[in-house]
C-alpha positions in Angstrom: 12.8 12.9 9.5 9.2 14.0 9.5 8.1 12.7 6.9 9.5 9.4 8.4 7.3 10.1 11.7 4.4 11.0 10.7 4.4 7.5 8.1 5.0 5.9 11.3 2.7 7.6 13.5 0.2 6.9 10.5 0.6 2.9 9.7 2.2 2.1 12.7 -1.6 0.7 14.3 -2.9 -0.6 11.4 0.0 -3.2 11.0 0.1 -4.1 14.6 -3.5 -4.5 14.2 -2.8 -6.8 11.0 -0.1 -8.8 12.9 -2.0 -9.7 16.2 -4.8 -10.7 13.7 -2.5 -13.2 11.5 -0.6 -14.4 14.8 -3.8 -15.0 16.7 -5.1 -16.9 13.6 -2.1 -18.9 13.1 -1.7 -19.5 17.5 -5.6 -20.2 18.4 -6.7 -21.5 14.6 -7.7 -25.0 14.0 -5.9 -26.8 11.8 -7.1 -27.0 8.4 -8.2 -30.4 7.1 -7.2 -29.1 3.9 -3.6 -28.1 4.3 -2.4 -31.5 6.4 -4.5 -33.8 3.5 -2.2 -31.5 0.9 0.8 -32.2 3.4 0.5 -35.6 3.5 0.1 -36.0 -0.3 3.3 -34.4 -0.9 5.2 -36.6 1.3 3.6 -39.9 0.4 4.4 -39.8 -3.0 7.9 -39.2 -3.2 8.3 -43.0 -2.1 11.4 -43.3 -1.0 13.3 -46.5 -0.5 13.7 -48.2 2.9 16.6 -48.2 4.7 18.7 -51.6 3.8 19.6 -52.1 7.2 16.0 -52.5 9.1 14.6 -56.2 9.2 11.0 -56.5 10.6 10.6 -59.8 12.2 6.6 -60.5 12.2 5.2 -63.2 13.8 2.5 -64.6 11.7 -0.6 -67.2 11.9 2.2 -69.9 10.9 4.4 -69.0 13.6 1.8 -68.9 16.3 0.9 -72.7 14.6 4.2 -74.0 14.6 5.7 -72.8 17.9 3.0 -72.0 20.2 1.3 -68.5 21.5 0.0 -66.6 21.7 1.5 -64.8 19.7 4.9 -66.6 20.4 6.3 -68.7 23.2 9.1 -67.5 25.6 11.3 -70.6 24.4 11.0 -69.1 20.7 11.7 -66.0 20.9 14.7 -66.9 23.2 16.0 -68.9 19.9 15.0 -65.6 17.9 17.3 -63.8 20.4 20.5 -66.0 20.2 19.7 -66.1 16.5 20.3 -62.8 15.9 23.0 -62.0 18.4 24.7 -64.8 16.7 24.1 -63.0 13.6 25.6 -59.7 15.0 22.3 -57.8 14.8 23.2 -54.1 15.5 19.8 -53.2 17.8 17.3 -55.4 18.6 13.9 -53.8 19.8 11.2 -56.4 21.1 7.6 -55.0 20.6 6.0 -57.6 22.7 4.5 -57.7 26.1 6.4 -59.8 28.6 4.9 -58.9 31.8 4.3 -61.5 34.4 6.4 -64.9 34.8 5.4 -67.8 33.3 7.7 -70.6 33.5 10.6 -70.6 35.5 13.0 -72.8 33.4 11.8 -71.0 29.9 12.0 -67.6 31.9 15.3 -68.0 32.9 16.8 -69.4 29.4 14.7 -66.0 27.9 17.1 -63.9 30.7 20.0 -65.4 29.5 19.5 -64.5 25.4 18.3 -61.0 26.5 22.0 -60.7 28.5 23.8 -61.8 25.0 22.5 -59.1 23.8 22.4 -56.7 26.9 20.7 -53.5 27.2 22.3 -51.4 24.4 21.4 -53.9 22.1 18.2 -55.2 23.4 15.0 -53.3 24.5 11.3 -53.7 25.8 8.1 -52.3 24.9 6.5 -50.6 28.3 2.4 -50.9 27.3 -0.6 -48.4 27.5 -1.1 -49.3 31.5 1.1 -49.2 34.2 0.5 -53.2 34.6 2.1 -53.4 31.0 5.3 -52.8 32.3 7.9 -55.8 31.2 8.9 -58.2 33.8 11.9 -56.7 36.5 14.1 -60.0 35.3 13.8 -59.2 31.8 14.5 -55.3 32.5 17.6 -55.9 33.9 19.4 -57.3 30.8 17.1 -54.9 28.5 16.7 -50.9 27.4 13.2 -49.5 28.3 11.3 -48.1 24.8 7.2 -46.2 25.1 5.4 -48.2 23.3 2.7 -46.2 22.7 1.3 -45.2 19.3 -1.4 -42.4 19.8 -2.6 -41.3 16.4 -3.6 -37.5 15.6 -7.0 -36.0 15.9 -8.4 -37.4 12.5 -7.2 -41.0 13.0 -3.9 -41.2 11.2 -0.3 -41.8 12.7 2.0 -39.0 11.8 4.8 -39.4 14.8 5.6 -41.4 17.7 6.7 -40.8 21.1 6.0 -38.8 24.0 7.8 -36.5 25.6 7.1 -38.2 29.4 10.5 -40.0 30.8 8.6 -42.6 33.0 7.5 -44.6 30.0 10.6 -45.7 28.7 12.8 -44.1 25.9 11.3 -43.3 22.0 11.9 -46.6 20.2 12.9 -44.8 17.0 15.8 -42.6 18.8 16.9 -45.9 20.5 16.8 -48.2 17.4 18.5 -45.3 15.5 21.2 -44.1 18.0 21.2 -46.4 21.3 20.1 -43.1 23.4 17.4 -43.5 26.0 15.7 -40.2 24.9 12.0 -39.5 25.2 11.2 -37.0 22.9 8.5 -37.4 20.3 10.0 -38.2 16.9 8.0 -37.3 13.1 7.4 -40.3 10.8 9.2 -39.5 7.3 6.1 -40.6 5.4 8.0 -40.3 1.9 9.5 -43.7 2.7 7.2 -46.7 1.3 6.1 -49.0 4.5 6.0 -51.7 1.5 9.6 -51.5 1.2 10.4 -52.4 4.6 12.3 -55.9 4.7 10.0 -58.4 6.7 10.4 -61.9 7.6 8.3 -64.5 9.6 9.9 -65.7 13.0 10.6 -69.5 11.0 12.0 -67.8 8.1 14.5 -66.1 10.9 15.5 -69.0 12.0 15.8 -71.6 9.2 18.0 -68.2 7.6 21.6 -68.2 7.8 22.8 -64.8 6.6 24.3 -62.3 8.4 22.7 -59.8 10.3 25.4 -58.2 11.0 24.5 -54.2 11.2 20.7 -55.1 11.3 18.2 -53.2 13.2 15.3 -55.9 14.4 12.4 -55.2 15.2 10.1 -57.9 16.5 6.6 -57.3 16.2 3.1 -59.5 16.0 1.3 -59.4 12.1 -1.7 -57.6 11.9 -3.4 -61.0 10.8 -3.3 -62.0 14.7 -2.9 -59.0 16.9 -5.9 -56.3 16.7 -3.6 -53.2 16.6 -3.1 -51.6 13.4 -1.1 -48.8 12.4 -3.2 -46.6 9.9 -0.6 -43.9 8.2 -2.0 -41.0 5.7 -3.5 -42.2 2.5 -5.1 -45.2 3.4 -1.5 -46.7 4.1 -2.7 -49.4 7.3 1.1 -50.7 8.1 2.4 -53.2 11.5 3.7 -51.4 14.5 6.7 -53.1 13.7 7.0 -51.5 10.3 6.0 -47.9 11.6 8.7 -48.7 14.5 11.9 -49.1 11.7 10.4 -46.5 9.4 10.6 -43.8 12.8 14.2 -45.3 13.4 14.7 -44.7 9.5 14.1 -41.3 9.9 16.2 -40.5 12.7 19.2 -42.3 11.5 18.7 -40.2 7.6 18.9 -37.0 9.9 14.8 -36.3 9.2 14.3 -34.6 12.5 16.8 -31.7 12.0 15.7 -31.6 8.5 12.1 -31.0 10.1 13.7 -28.4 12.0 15.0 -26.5 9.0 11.5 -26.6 7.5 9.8 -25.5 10.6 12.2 -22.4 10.4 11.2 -22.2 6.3 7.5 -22.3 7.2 8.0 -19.9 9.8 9.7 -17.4 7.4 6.9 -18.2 4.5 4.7 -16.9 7.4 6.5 -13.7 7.7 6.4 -13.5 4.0 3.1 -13.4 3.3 2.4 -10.7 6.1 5.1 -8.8 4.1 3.8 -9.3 0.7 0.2 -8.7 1.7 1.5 -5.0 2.9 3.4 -5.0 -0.1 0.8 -5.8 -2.9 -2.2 -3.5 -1.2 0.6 -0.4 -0.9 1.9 -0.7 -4.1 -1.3 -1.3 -6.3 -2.8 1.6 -7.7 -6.1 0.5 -8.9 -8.8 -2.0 -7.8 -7.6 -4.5 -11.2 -4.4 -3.4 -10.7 -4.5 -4.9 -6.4 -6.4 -8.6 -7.7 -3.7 -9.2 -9.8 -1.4 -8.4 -7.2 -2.9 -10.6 -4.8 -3.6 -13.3 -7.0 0.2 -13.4 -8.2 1.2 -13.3 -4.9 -1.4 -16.0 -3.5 0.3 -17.9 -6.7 3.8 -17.3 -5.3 3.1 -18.3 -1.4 1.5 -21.5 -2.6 4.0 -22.6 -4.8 6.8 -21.9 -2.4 4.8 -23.6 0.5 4.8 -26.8 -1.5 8.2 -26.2 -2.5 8.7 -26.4 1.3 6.8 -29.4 2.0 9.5 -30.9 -1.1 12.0 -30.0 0.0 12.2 -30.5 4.3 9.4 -33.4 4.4 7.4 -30.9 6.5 4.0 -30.3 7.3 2.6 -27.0 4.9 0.0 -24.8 5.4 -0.5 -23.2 2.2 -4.7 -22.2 3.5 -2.8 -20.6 6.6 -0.3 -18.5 4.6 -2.9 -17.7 2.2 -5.1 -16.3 4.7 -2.4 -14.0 6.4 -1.9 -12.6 3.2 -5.6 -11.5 2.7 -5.8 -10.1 5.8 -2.6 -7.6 5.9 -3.3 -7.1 2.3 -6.9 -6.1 3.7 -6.0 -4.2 6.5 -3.6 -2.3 4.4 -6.4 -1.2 1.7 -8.2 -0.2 4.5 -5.1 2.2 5.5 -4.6 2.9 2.4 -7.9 4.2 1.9 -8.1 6.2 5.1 -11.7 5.0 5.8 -11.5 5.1 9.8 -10.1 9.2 9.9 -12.8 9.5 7.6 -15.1 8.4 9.3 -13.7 10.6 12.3 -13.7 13.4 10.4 -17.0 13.3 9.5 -18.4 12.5 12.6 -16.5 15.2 14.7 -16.6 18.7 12.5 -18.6 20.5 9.7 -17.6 18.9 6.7 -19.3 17.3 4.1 -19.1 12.9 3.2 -17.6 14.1 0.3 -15.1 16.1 1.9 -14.0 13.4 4.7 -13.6 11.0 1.5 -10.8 13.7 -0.2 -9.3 14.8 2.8 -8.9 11.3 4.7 -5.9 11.1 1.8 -4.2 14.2 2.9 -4.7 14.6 6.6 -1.3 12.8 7.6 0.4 13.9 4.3 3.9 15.6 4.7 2.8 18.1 2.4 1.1 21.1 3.8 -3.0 20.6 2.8 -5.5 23.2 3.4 -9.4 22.0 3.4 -11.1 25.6 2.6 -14.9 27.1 3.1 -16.7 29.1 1.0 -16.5 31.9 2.9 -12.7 32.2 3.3 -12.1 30.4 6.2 -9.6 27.4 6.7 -11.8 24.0 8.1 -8.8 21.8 8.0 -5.2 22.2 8.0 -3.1 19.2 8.2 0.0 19.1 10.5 2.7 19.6 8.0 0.4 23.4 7.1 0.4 24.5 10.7 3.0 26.5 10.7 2.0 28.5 7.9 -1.8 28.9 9.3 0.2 29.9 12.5 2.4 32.6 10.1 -0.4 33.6 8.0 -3.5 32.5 9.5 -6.7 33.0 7.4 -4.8 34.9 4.9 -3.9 32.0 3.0 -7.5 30.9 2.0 -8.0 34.0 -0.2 -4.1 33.7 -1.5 -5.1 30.7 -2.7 -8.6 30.9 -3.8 -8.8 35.2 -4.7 -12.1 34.9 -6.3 -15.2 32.6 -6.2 -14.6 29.3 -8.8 -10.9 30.7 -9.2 -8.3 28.6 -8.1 -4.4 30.3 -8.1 -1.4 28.1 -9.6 1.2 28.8 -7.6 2.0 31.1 -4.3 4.6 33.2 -3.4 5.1 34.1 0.7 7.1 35.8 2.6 8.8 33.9 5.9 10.1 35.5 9.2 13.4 36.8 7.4 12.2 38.1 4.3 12.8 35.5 2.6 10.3 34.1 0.0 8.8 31.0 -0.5 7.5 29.7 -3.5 4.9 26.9 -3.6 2.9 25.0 -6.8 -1.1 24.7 -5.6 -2.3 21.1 -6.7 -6.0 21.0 -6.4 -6.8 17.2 -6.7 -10.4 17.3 -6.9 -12.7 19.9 -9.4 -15.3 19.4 -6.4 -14.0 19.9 -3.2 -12.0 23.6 -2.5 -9.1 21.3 -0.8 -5.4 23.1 -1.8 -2.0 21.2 -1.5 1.1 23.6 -1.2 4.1 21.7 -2.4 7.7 23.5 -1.6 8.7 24.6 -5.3 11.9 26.4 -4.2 13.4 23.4 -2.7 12.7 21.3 -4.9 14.3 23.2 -7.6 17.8 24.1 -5.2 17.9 19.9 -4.8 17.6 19.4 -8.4 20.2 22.3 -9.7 22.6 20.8 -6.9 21.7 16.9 -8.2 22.5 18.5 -12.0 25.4 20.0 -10.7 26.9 16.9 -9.0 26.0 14.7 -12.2 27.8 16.6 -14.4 30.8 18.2 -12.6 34.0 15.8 -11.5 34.5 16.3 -8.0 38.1 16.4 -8.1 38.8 19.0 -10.6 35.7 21.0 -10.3 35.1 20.4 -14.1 33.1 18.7 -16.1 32.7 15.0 -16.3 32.3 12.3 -18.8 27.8 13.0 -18.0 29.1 16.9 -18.5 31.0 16.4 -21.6 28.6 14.5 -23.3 25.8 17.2 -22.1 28.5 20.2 -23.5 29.0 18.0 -27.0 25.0 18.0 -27.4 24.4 21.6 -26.8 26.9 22.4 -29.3 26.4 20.2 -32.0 22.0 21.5 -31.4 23.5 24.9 -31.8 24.0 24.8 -35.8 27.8 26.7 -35.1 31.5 25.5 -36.0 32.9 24.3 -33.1 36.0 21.9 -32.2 36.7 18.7 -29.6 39.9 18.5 -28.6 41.1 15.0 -26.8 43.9 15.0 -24.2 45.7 12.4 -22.6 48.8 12.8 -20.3 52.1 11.9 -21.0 54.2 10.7 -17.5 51.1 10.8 -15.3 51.7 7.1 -14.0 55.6 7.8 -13.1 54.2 10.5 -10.8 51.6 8.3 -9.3 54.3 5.5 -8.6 56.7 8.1 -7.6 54.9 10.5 -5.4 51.8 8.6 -4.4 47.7 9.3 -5.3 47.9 12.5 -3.8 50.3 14.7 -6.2 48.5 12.3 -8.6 45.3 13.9 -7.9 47.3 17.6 -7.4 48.8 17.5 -11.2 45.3 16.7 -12.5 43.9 19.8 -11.0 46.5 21.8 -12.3 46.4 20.3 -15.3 43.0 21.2 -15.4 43.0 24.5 -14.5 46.0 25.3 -17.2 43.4 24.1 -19.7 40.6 26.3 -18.4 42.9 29.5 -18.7 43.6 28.5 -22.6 39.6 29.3 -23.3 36.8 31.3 -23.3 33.8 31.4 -20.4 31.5 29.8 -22.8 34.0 26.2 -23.6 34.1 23.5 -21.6 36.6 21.5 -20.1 36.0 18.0 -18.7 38.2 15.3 -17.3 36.8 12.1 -18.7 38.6 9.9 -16.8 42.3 8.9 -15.3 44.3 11.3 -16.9 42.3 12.1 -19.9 40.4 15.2 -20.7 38.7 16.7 -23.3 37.6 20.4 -24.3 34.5 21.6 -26.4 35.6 24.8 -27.8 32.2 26.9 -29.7 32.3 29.6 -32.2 35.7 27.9 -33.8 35.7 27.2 -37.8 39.4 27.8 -38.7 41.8 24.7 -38.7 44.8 26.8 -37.6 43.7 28.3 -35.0 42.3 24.7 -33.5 46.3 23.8 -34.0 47.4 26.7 -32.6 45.5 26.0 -29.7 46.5 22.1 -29.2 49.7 23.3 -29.6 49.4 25.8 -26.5 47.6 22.9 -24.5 51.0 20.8 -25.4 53.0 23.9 -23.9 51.2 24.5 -21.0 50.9 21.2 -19.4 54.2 20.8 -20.1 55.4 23.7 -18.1 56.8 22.4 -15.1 54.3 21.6 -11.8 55.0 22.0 -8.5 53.1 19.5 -6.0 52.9 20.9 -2.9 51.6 17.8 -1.4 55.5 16.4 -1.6 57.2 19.3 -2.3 58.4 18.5 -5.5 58.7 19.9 -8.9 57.4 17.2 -12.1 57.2 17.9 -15.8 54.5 15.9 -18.0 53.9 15.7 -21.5 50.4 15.4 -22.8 49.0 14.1 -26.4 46.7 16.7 -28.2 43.9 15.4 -30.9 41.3 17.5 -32.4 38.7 17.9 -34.8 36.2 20.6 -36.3 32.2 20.8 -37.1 31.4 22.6 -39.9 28.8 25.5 -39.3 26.7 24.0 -42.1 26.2 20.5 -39.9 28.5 18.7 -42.2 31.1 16.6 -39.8 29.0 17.4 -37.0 27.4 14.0 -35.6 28.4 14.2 -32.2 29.9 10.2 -32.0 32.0 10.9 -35.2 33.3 14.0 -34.1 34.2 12.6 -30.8 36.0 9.4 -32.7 37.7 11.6 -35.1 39.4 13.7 -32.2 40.4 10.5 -30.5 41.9 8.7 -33.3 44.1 12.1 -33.5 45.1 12.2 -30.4 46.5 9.0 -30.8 48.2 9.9 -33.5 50.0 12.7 -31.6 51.0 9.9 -29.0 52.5 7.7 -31.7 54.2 10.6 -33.2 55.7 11.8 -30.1 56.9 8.4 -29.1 58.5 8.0 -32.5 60.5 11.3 -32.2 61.7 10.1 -29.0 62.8 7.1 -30.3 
């Protein structure tokens, strides 16, 4: 747990630090001309199909020519109307101005196609100005759309819609749905504006297929109104055709699938502060941190444009990049401990050169001592303090007796009595800076990890790790010695019969009958289940390897009593063995092991044939 706080107390600033900096770059930063030009490349050419159900009705030069204008008479597009709500148009959105009245007669044949359609079929355009609002006898039979188009900062149109009620609902949420909703809707730019069905207001007309399903949008040609559309890539398009390619993209889903990738480029953001930590804490050497950050520059961008694939989002591959580099430097900085060194320096009587060592070492959770010439302790790190308090100036000359000599290890006595070993790391021939690191703990944690890795915690003998550790000492010691391989006979009836517990009860008294059958230095270990085995040294005579199986036989045989159920169970048990020779003959450690296996089965077999 110290250890833990004093990491935290160490690198807990420097990340907030590295955090604020990436957030306010991310918040406050400009956008980068680079990353929405890369953006928009990735979208446009994917190309995907239009949506069969759109129809763009533009009326052309010809149009205007043959029917009046400009850019169409009220008397036409009232046939346009009844056309297609004869045709069983699904939607019907009229990007025209029709303010003021004009004609009585024509105005009132115009009211009665828009109430054929009526107002979740039919809708207006509201213009730029409050005076572009459509006439209030048109309204009544129609849906309100904003028909503003407003493109981004460097010219091109990437979405529609504004979030402000009072100018009518988005047209591409209307078209798509029928809702009267407001808010500001992405263009899907992999769909081709080319691809969008079109048709002149005469070709309408003289046509007699079905529009049943359609979505209409009627719009003026570019040839004769001066508006123009302009989308990324050069891609100038009607507003018609930008209108059904936003209704396109609300009806395929695209704005919760812009959703999603928000959330992915939000988490690539996260991900780049993390690896930036990541690659400057985990490199080791100034080649070593460039490859790091190169390979995970590499990474970032690639999944960034795996983003923009995959959601139709907006990346920011220069963004990510940049948050990287600056956790990644913040975190060499850290790493390299260059602000306490510069603190040290400044504040006390120690050399450049001995800020640079001890700026490592001053937060360390081993206990560092930064010594004088004369004997005297300069620096002591927190973990040390309670020594200095214990032994005080004692320590310098316990580690450093004489002038240039520099002692290996230290022995000292606690509060008890009890002794303390440490190991003395010096890590620099220069500076007389001493680390003390805890030898006697670390040797009780790795006798007790041994221990644990080679005992079975059930039986308190060895396991399969011990067994194999026992057959490798023996076979390295040039003696005979024997393997013996026993499995139980009626272990499983006593499982299903009494439950896991006597289960586990007859294996440690199995267990300990084998123990009393040899000497201190053999080993027994449970290898698994109900199987053990025994390494046996100093043995070289075949009988007395089957006198002993044969004593194994009798004495798990002898009748058990569980406590755990109070009940009294006999087992049987299969004995194999075999011998190495002193002279390393038959001794590979895999052959012998096979050997004594393949007899113990044959015990098995035997015994089940004499009870047959």
């Amino acid at each position: 747990m110290r250890t833990i706080a004093v990491r935290l107390r160490t690198w807990w600033r420097p990340i907030l630090t590295a955090v604020m900096l990436c957030l306010a770059m991310l918040l406050i930063g400009p956008s980068d001309p680079l990353d929405r030009r890369l953006s928009d490349r990735l979208l446009v050419r994917q190309a995907l199909p239009a949506e069969p159900a759109l129809l763009v009705v533009e009326i052309n030069a010809a149009d205007m020519r043959a029917y009046g204008g400009p850019p169409i008479s009220r008397a036409l597009l009232a046939r346009m109307l009844d056309r297609l709500a004869e045709g069983g148009a699904r939607r019907v959105l009229v990007d025209l101005i029709l303010t003021e009245p004009l004609d009585a007669g024509v105005d009132r044949q115009l009211s009665a196609a828009m109430r054929r359609l009526g107002p979740k079929r039919l809708a207006l355009v509201s213009g730029v100005h409050p005076g572009e609002r459509p006439y209030a006898a048109f309204m009544r039979s129609t849906a309100l759309v904003d028909g503003r188009l407003t493109p981004d900062p460097d010219s091109w149109h990437r979405r529609i819609g504004y979030a402000d009620a009072n100018w009518g609902a988005n047209p591409a949420i209307w078209l798509a749905t029928g809702r009267a909703d407001p808010a500001p809707v992405a263009l899907d730019l992999r769909i081709s504006a080319r691809a969008v069905e079109r048709r002149s207001a005469g070709q309408l007309l003289a046509s007699r297929d079905s529009l049943d399903g359609r979505i209409v949008v009627i719009s003026a040609s570019p040839q004769i109104a001066p508006s123009r559309v302009m989308l990324p890539l050069n891609q100038a398009a009607s507003r018609g055709t930008v209108l059904a390619l936003a209704a396109q993209g609300v009806l395929q889903g695209y704005p919760a699938m812009q959703e999603r990738g928000a959330i992915m480029n939000g988490v690539l953001l996260v991900m780049s502060v993390a690896l930036g930590f990541a690659a400057a804490l985990s490199a080791r050497s100034g080649r070593m941190l460039v490859l790091l950050l190169l390979a995970g520059g590499a990474v970032l961008f690639s999944l960034s444009l795996a983003v923009g694939r995959s959601y139709a989002v907006e990346v920011f591959p220069a963004r990510i990049l940049a948050t990287f580099l600056v956790m990644a430097n913040v975190t060499v900085i850290q790493r390299l401990r260059i602000v306490p060194m510069m603190a040290s320096f400044l504040r006390g009587d120690v050399t450049p050169e001995e800020a640079w060592v001890w700026r490592s070492w001053d937060n360390s959770s081993h206990p560092a001592l930064l010594l004088a010439a004369d004997g005297r302790i300069k620096r002591f790190n927190p973990a040390a303090a309670d020594l200095v308090a214990r032994h005080g100036d004692h320590l310098a000359p316990l580690c450093a007796p004489r002038l240039g000599e520099r002692a290996e290890e230290l022995e000292l006595t606690g509060p008890e009595g009890a002794s303390s070993w440490f190991l003395l790391d010096w890590p620099d021939p220069r500076i007389a800076m001493v680390i003390l690191r805890d030898n006697t703990a670390i040797q009780t944690a790795h006798d007790a990890m041994r221990r644990q890795l080679l005992t079975d915690e059930l039986t308190g003998k060895a396991n399969r790790r011990g067994f194999d550790h026992a057959l490798d000492l023996a076979a390295g010691r040039g003696r005979a010695f024997a393997v013996f391989f026993i499995d139980m006979n009626g272990f499983k009836a006593v499982n299903d019969t009494y439950g896991h517990d006597a289960g586990d009860e007859l294996l440690v008294i199995v267990a300990s009958r084998l123990g009393a059958l040899v000497g201190p230095e053999d080993v027994v270990a449970r290898l698994g289940g109900d199987e053990f085995a025994v390494v046996v040294t100093s043995m070289d005579d075949a009988v007395r390897a089957r006198e002993l199986a044969q004593a194994m036989r009798r004495a798990i045989a002898e009748p058990c009593w569980l406590s755990s159920v109070a009940a009294s169970v006999v087992v049987g048990a299969a004995v194999g063995h075999a011998l190495a020779a002193a002279d390393g003959t038959r001794s590979d450690p895999a052959a012998l092991v096979r050997r004594a296996d393949k007899a113990m089965y044959r015990d098995k077999l035997g015994s089940k044939l004499k009870a047959a």
